[in-house]
C-alpha positions, 0 to 999 in steps of 0.5 A: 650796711642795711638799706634806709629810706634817705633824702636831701638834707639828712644826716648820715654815716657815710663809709668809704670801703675800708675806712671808718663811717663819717658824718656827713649830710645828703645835699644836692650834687652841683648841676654838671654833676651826673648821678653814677649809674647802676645802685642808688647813691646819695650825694654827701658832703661831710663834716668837719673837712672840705670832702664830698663824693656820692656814696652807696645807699647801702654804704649810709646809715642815719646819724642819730639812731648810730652816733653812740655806736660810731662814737665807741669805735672810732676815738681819731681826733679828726673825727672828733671834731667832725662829730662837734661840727655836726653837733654844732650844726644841730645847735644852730638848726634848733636856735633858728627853729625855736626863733621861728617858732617864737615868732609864729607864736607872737604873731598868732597871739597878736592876730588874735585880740583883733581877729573874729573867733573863727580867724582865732581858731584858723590861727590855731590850727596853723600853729598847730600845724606847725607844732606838729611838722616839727614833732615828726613821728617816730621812726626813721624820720627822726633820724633825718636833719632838723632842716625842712625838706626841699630846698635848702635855705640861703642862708644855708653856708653858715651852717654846713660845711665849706662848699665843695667848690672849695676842695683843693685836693682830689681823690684818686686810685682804688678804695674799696668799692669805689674807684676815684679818677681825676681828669689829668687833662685839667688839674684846676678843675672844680672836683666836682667834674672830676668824681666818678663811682665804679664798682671794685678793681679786685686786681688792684695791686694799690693801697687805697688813696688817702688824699683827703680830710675825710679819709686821712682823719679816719686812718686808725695809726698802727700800734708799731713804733715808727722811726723816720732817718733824713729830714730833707725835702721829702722827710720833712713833709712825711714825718709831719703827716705821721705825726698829724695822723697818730703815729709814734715817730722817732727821728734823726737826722745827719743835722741834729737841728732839723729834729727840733721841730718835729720834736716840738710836735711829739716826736721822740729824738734818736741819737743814731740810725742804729739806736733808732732801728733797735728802738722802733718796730719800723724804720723808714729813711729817705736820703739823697743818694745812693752813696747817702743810703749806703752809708746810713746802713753800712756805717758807722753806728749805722741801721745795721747794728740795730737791725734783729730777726723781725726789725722792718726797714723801708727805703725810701730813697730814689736809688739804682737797683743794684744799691736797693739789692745790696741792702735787701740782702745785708738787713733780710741777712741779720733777720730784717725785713725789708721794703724798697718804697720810693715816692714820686712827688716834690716837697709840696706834695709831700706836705701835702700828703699826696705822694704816690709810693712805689713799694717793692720787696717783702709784701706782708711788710708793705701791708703792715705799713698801710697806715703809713702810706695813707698818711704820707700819700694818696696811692701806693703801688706794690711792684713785686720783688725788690728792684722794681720800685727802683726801677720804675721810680728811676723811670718815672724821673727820667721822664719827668726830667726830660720833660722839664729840659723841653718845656726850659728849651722851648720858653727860651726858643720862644724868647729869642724869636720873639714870642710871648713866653706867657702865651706859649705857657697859656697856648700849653694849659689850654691844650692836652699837656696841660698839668699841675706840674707844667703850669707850676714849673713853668711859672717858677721860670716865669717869674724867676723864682726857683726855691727848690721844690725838687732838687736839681742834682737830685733830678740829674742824679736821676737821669744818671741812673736811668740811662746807666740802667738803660745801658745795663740792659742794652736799650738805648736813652738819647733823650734822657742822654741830651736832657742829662747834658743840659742839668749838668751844664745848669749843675755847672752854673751853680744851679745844683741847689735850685729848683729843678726848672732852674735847667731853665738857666742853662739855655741862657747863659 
């Protein structure tokens, strides 16, 4: 984008590397944000969602001069309703203008039958002033915002955006131009600490974070017919997004049941795995198991049947990599492609659209699944050849797991010597583990609430696999050994279907 002469208040296109420019309005950044050096940028908060972040000079363009062009290339409902916020913004400035100005005029004319006639003249040319500052001259001046230069008024809130104080989801990973990181160290930390501008990581291996409004609302959908098999904690949230974001998703589940909500929101309904594969371009499932996902392949009316030279499948289950080999090699021998793409999050994330996909397999697949990716998660990672997204997720959990065992053991060691769980918990936030993840789970123990946000038998399953992969190739796991333990002594108390912070139970009884 050409280079423009831009100040605080005016209203911009903001692009952010490949996504489609957003309206957005130059503010002033908060106080304990430093300015990123090297190229100047601007600090933009953007219409229609709750997203800031500083952008490139020559990444902006002036609003109005651009709208119509904007307008014809991107048709995303988001965006339609960041431009109406915009115009709503531009209908309250002119009101409170034409307020203004309604009353300077009144108190001009009021002024002047008790004035002498040099006061009357004096009054004139104020008002005159003031019709002149409003009618800026023509150039790049009008394509600024109605609002006076310098500081913003008060009263400002009521007509911009929610303030980015607000901002409950961060941008992370690489974008083209931009690379975002967040400071793992305080996840409650206001986003505005937490930006920061470099310039590209041209070796990023990533597909660019979509975990915001700004960037979700601007994912153009791809045209390829989407199926989703398994509804589950994961599947659930997933779908939700694809749909949220344009995508044609067709749908099934082993518990017909679960589809009706999807349903409700516009997808289409499949009868088996194999009718849902024949039917779409692009299959995604996400089931339990290993057992799980090779039943839903292998069996009866199963993704084999549907499966045709050029039909894609992509598993997203957590799986071991001799089950992700065996079912490459049964879809990319009927002519199928295939991708291995586990995430690594919970339920909420998944809701959220904050996964983090670990892909694996065939890569001009992977890239065909951008849009996808973007709309169910906020990174992805490509890991070369298929065995290796298994293996690192299997990794991933194992650690994970064994965190969550320790955190369990020392809550309970703190109980029966008589220290304060809560302040162990707040001593932990306050020091260099502190996390989302260790504040939420630990709260779960905390207040005794243990609603499955990730499975417990899903996690055991995991350290299962982990230190069987561990003994495949002769490397020793005694931690994830002892952790494995304690989730099967918590799966033998009944536990399975909880949380997994529920391993906190198995320290008690």
């Amino acid at each position: 984008m050409a280079t423009v002469h831009l100040r605080i208040g005016d209203l911009v296109w903001g692009k952010l590397g490949r996504y489609p420019p957003w309206p957005g309005k130059i503010v002033s950044p908060p106080k304990d944000l430093k300015k990123p050096s090297g190229k100047k940028c601007f600090f933009v908060k953007f219409f229609g969602t709750e997203d800031h972040a500083w952008i490139k000079v020559e990444q902006l363009k002036p609003y109005h001069p651009h709208k119509e062009d904007m307008i014809k290339i991107n048709k995303g409902k988001r965006f339609q309703q960041a431009v109406d916020a915009v115009e709503e913004f531009l209908k309250k400035a002119r009101g409170r203008e034409q307020a203004s100005h309604n009353s300077a005029e009144e108190n001009s004319k009021s002024n002047s039958d008790d004035k002498t006639k040099s006061s009357s003249a004096e009054a004139r040319g104020r008002k005159n002033s003031t019709s002149t500052l409003k009618s800026s001259p023509a150039g790049e001046s009008d394509d600024l915002s109605p609002k006076k230069r310098g500081r913003p008024p008060k009263d400002e809130k009521e007509l911009s955006d929610p303030e980015p104080s607000t901002v409950h989801r961060t941008m992370s990973g690489t974008v083209s131009g931009f690379k975002w990181q967040s400071n793992p160290g305080s996840a409650l930390e206001p986003i505005s600490k937490r930006l920061k501008i470099f310039e590209e990581d041209t070796g990023s291996t990533s597909i660019q974070a979509a975990d915001s409004t700004a960037v979700n609302g601007s994912i153009t959908p791809t045209d390829k017919r989407i199926g989703f098999l398994g509804l589950g904690l994961m599947g659930s949230g997933i779908v939700a997004n694809l749909l949220k974001m344009g995508h044609i998703v067709m749908v099934w589940n082993r518990t017909a049941e679960k589809c009706d909500l999807f349903i409700q929101e516009g997808a289409r309904l499949g009868r088996t795995p194999a009718e849902v594969v024949s039917m779409c371009d692009v299959t995604f499932s996400c089931v339990s198991d290993p057992k799980a996902a090779k039943d839903l392949v292998l069996g009866p009316s199963g993704v084999l049947q549907g499966i045709r030279p050029g039909k894609c499948y992509v598993e997203m289950s957590t799986v071991d990599p001799d089950t992700v080999a065996e079912l490459s090699q049964v879809i990319t021998s009927r002519g199928g492609r295939f991708l291995e793409a586990p995430v690594s999050g919970s339920q909420q994330l998944s809701n959220d659209g904050m996964l983090v996909i670990l892909a694996a397999g065939d890569r001009s697949l992977y890239e065909d699944c951008s849009s996808c990716f973007q709309a169910m998660g906020k990174t992805s990672f490509f890991l070369g050849e298929v065995g290796n997204a298994a293996k690192m997720m299997l990794i991933l959990n194992m650690v994970h797991g064994s965190f969550m065992a320790t955190i369990a053991e020392g809550l309970t060691l703190a109980q029966v010597t008589g220290q304060s769980q809560t302040t162990f918990l707040d001593i932990l936030s306050h020091g260099q583990m502190a996390s989302t993840f260790l504040d939420q789970k630990c709260q779960n123990v905390l207040q005794g609430n243990f609603k499955p946000d990730y499975y417990l038998k899903h996690i055991q399953k995991d350290l299962r696999l982990a230190i069987a992969m561990g003994d495949s190739v002769n490397h020793p796991t005694p931690m994830a050994a002892a952790a494995n333990e304690v989730y099967k002594r918590a799966k033998a108390l009944d536990q399975s279907d909880n949380d997994m912070s529920a391993v906190y139970r198995a320290y008690i009884h």
